[in-house]
MOPAC internal coordinates of N, CA, C and O (Angstrom, degrees):
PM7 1SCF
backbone

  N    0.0000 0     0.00 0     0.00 0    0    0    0
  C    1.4448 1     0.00 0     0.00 0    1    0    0
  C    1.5275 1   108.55 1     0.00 0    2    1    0
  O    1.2310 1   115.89 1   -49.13 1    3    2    1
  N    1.3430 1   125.41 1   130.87 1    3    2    1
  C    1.5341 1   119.97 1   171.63 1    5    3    2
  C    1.2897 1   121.05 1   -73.04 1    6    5    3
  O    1.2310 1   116.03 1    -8.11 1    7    6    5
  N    1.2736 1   125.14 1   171.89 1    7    6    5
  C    1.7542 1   113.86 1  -131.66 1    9    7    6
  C    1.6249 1    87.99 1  -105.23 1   10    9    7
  O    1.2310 1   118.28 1   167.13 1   11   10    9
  N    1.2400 1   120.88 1   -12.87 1   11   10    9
  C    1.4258 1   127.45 1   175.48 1   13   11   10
  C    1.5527 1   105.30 1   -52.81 1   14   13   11
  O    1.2310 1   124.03 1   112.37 1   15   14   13
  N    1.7371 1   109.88 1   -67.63 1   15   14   13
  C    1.2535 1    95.80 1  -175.21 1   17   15   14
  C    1.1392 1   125.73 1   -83.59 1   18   17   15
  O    1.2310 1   109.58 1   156.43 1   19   18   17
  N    1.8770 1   137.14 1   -23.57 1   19   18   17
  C    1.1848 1   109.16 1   176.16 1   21   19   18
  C    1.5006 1   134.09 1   -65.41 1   22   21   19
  O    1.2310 1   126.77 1   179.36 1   23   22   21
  N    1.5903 1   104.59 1    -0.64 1   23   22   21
  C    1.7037 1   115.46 1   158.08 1   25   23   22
  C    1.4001 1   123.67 1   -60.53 1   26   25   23
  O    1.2310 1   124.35 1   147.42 1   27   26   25
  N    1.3895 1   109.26 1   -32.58 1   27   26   25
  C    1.6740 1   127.95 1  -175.65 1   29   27   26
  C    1.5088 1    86.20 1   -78.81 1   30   29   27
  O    1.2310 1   114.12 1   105.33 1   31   30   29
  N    1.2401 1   128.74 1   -74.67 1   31   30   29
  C    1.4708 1   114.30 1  -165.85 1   33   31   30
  C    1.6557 1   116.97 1   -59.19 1   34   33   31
  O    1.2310 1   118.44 1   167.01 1   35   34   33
  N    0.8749 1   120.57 1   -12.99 1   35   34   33
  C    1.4560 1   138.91 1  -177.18 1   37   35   34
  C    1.2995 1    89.47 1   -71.94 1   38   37   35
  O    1.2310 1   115.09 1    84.62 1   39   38   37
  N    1.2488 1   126.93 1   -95.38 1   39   38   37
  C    1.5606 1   133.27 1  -174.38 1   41   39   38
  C    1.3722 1   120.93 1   -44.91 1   42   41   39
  O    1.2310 1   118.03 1   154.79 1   43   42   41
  N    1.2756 1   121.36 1   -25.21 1   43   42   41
  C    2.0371 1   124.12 1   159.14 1   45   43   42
  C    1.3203 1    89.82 1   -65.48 1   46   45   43
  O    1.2310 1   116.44 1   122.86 1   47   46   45
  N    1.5501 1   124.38 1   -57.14 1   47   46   45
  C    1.8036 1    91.64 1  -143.84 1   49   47   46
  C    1.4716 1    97.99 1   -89.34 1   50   49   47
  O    1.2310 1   116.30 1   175.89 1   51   50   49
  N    1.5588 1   124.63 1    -4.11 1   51   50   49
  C    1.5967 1   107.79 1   157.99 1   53   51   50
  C    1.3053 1   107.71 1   -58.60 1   54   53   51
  O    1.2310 1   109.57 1   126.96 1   55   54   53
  N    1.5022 1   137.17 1   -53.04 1   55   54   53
  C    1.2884 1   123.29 1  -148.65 1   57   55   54
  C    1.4540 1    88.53 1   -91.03 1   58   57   55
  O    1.2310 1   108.74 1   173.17 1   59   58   57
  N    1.3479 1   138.67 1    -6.83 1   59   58   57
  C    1.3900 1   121.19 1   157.86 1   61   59   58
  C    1.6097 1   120.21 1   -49.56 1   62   61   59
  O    1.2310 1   132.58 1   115.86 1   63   62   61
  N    1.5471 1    93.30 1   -64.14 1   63   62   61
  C    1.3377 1   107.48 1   166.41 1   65   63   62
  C    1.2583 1   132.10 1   -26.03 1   66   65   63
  O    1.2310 1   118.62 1   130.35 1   67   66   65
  N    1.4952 1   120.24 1   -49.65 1   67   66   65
  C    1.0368 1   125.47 1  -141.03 1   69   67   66
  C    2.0093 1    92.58 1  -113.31 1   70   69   67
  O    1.2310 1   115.94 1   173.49 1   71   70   69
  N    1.6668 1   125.31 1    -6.51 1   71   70   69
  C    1.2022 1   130.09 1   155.97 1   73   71   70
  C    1.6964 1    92.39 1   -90.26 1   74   73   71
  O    1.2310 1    99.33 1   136.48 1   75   74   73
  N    0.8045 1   154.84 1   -43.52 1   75   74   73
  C    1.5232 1   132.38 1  -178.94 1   77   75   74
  C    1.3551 1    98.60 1   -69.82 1   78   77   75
  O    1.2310 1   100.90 1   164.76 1   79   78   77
  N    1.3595 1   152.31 1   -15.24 1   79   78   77
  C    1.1954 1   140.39 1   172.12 1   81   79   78
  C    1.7644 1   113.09 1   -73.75 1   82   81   79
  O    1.2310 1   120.15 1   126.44 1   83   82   81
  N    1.3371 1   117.32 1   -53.56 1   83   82   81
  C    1.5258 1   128.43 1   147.74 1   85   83   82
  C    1.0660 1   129.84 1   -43.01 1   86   85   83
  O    1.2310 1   105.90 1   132.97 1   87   86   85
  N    1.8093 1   143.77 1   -47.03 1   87   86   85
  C    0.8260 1    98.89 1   135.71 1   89   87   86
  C    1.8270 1   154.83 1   -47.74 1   90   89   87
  O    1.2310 1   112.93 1   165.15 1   91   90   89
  N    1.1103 1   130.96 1   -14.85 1   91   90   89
  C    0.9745 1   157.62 1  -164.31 1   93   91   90
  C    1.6517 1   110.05 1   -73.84 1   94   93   91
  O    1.2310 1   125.28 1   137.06 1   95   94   93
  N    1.3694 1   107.46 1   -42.94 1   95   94   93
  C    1.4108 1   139.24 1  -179.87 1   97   95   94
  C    1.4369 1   114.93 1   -80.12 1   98   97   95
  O    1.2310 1   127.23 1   116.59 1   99   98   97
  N    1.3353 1   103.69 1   -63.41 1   99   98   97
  C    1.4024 1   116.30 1   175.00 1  101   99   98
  C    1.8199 1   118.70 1   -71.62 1  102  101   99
  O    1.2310 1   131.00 1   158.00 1  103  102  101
  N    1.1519 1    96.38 1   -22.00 1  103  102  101
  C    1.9068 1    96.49 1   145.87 1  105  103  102
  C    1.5318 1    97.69 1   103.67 1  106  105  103
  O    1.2310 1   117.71 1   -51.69 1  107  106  105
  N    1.5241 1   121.96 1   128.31 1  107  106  105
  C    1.4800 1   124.14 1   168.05 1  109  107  106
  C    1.4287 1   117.47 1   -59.47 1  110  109  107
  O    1.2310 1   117.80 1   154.18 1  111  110  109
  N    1.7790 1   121.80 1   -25.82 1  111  110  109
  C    1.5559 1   114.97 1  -169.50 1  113  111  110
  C    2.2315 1    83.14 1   -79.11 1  114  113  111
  O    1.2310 1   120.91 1   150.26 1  115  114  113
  N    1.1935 1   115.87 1   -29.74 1  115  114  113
  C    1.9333 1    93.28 1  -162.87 1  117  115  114
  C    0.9971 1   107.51 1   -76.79 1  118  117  115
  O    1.2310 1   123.28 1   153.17 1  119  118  117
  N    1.9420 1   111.31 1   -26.83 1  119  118  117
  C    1.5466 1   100.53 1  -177.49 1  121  119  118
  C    1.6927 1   113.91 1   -76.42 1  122  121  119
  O    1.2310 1   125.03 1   159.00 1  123  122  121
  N    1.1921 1   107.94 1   -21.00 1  123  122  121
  C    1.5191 1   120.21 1   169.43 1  125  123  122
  C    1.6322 1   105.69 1   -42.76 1  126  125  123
  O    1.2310 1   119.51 1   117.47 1  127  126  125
  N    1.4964 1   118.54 1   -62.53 1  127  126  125
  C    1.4172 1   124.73 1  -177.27 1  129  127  126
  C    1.2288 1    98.05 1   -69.76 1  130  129  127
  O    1.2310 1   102.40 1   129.09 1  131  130  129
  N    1.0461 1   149.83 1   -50.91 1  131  130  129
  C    1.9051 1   143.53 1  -141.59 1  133  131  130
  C    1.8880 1    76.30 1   -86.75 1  134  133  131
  O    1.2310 1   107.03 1   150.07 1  135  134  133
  N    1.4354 1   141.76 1   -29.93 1  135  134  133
  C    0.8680 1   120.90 1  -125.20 1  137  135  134
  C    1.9997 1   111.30 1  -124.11 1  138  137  135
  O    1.2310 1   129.85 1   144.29 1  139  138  137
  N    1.1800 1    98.61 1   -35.71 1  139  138  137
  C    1.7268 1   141.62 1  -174.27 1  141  139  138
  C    0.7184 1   114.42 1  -117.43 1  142  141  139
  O    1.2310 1   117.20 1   110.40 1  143  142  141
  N    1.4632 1   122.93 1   -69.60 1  143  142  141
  C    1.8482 1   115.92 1  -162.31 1  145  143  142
  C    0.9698 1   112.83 1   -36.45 1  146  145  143
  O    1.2310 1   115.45 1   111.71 1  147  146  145
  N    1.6615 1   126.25 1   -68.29 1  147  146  145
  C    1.5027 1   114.59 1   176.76 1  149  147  146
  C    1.3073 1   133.96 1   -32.40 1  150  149  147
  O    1.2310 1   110.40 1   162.19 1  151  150  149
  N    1.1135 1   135.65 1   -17.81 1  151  150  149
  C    1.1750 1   142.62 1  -170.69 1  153  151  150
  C    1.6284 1   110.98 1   -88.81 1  154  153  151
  O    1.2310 1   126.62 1   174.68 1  155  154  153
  N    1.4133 1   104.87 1    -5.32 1  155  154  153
  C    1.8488 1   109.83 1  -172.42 1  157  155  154
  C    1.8386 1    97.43 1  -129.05 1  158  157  155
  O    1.2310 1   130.30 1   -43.53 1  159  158  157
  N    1.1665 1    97.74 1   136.47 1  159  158  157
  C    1.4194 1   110.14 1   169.31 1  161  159  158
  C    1.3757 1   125.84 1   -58.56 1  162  161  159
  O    1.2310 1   115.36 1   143.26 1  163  162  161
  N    1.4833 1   126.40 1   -36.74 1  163  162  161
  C    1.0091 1   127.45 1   144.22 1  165  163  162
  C    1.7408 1   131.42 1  -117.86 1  166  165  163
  O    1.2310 1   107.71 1  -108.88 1  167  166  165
  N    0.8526 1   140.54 1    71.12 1  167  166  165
  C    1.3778 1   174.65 1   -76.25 1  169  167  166
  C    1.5503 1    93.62 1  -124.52 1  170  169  167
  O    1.2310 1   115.02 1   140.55 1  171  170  169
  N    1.4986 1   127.04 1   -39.45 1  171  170  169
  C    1.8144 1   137.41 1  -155.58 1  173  171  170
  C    1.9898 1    67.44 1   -87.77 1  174  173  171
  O    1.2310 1   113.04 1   120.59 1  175  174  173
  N    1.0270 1   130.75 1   -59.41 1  175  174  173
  C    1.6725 1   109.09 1  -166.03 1  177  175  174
  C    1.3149 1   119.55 1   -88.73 1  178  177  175
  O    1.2310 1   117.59 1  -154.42 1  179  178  177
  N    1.3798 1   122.19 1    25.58 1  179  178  177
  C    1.2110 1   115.44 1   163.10 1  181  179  178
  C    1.2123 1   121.65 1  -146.13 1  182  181  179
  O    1.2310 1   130.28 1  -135.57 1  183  182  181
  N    1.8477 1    97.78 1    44.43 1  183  182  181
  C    1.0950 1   113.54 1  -174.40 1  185  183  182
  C    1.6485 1   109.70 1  -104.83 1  186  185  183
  O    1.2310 1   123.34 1   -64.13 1  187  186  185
  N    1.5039 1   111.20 1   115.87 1  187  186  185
  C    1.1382 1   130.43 1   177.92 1  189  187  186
  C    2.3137 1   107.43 1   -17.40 1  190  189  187
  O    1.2310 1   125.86 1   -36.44 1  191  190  189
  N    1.4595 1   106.35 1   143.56 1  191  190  189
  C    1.3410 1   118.27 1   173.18 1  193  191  190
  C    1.4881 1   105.66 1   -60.27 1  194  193  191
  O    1.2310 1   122.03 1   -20.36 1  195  194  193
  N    1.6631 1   113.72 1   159.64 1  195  194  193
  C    1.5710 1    99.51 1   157.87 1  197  195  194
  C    1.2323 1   129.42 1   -79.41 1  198  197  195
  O    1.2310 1   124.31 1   176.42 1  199  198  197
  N    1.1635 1   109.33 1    -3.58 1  199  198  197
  C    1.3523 1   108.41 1   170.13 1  201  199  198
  C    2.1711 1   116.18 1   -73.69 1  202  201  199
  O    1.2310 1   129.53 1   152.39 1  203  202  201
  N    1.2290 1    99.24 1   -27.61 1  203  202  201
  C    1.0114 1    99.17 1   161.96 1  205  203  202
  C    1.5399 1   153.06 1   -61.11 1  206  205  203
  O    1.2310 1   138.88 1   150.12 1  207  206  205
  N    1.5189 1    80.99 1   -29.88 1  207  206  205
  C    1.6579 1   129.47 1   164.80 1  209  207  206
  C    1.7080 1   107.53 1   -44.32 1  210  209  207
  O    1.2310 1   140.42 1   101.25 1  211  210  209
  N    1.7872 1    77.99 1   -78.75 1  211  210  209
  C    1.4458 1    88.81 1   170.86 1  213  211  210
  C    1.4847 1   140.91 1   -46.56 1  214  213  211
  O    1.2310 1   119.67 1   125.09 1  215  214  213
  N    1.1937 1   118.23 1   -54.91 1  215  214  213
  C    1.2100 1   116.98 1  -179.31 1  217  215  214
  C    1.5157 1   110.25 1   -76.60 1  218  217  215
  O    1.2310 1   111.15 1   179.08 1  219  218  217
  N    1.6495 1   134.26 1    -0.92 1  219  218  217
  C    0.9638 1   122.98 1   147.46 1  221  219  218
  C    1.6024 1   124.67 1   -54.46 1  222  221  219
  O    1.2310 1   129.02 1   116.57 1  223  222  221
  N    1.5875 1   100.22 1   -63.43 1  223  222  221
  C    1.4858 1   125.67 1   175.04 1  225  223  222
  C    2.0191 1    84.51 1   -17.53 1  226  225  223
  O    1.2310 1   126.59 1    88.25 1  227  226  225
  N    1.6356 1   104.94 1   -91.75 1  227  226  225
  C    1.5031 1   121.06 1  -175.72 1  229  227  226
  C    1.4482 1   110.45 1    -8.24 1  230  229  227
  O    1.2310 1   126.09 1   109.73 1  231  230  229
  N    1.7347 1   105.90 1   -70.27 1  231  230  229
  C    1.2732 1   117.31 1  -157.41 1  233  231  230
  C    1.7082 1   102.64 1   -57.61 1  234  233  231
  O    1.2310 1   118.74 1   147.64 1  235  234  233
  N    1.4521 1   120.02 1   -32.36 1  235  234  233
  C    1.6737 1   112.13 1   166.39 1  237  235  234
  C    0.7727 1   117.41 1   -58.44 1  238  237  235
  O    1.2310 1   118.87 1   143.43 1  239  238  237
  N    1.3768 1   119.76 1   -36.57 1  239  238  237
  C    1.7601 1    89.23 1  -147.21 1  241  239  238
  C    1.5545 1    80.85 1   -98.19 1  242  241  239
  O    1.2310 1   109.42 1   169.21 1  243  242  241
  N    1.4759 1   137.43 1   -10.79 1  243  242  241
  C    1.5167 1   122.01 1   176.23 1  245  243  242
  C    1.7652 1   112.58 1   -64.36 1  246  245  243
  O    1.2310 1   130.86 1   137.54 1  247  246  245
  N    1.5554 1    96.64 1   -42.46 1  247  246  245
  C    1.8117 1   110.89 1   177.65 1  249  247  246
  C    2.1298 1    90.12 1   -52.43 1  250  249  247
  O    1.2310 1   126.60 1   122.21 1  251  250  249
  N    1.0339 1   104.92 1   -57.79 1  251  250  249
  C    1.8807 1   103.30 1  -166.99 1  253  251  250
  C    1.0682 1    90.90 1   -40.32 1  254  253  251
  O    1.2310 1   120.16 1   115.94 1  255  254  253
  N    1.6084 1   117.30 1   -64.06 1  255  254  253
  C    1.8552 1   110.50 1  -155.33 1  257  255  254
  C    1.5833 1   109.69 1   -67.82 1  258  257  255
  O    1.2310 1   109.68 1   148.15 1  259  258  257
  N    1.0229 1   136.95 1   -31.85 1  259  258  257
  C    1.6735 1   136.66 1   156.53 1  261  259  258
  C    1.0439 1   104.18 1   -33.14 1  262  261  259
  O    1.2310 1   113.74 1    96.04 1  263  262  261
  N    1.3238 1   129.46 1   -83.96 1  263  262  261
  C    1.1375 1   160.30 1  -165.29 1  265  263  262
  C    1.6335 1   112.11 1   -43.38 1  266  265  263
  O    1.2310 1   123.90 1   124.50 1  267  266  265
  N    1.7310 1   110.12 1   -55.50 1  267  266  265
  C    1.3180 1    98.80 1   162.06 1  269  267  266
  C    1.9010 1   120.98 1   -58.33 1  270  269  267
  O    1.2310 1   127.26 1   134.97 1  271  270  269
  N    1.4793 1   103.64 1   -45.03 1  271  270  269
  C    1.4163 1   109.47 1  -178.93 1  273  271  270
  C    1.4924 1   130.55 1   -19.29 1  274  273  271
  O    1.2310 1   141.58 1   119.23 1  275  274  273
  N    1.9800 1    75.71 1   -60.77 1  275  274  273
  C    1.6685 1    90.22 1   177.35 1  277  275  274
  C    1.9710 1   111.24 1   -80.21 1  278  277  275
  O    1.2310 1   124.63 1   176.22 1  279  278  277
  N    1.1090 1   108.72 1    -3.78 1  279  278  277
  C    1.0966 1   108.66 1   156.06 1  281  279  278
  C    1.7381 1   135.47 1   -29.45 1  282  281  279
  O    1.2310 1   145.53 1   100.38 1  283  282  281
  N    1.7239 1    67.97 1   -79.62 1  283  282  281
  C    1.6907 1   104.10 1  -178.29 1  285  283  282
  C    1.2921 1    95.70 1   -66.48 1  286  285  283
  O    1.2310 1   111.01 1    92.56 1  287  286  285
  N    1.5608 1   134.52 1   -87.44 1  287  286  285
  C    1.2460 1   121.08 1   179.53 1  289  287  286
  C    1.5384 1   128.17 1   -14.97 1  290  289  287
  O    1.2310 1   125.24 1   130.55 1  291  290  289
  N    1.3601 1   107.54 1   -49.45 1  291  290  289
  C    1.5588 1    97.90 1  -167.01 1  293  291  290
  C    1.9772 1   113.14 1   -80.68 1  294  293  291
  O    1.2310 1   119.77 1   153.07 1  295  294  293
  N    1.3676 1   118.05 1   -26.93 1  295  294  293
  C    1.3149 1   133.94 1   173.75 1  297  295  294
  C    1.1724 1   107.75 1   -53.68 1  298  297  295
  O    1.2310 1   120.10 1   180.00 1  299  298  297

């Protein structure tokens, strides 16, 4: 690969990274409301378990750490 682009992909999948890290922070139940709720008439009952929560929470910040990986790797 020429050294031009694996810098370009380097710097997407940091700032990939680094919005799957924010979400992560900023929390799956708020982005749920900023994000879904509207879309349901009543929104307080079809609001995802915490367990659901959770393993979102997980699935970021695991997508971040990939995400940086290939970061680093590709830079």
């Amino acid at each position: 690969m020429p050294r031009g682009e694996g810098i370009s992909v380097g710097v997407i999948m940091g700032v990939v990274s680094a919005g799957f890290l924010l979400a992560a922070v900023i929390g799956p139940r708020r982005l749920w409301w900023w994000l879904k709720a509207w879309s349901y008439r009543n929104p307080e009952q079809n609001e995802p378990s915490e367990a659901a929560f959770a393993v979102q929470r997980a699935a970021y910040v695991g997508f971040a750490i990939v995400s940086f990986m290939i970061a680093v790797n590709t830079a």
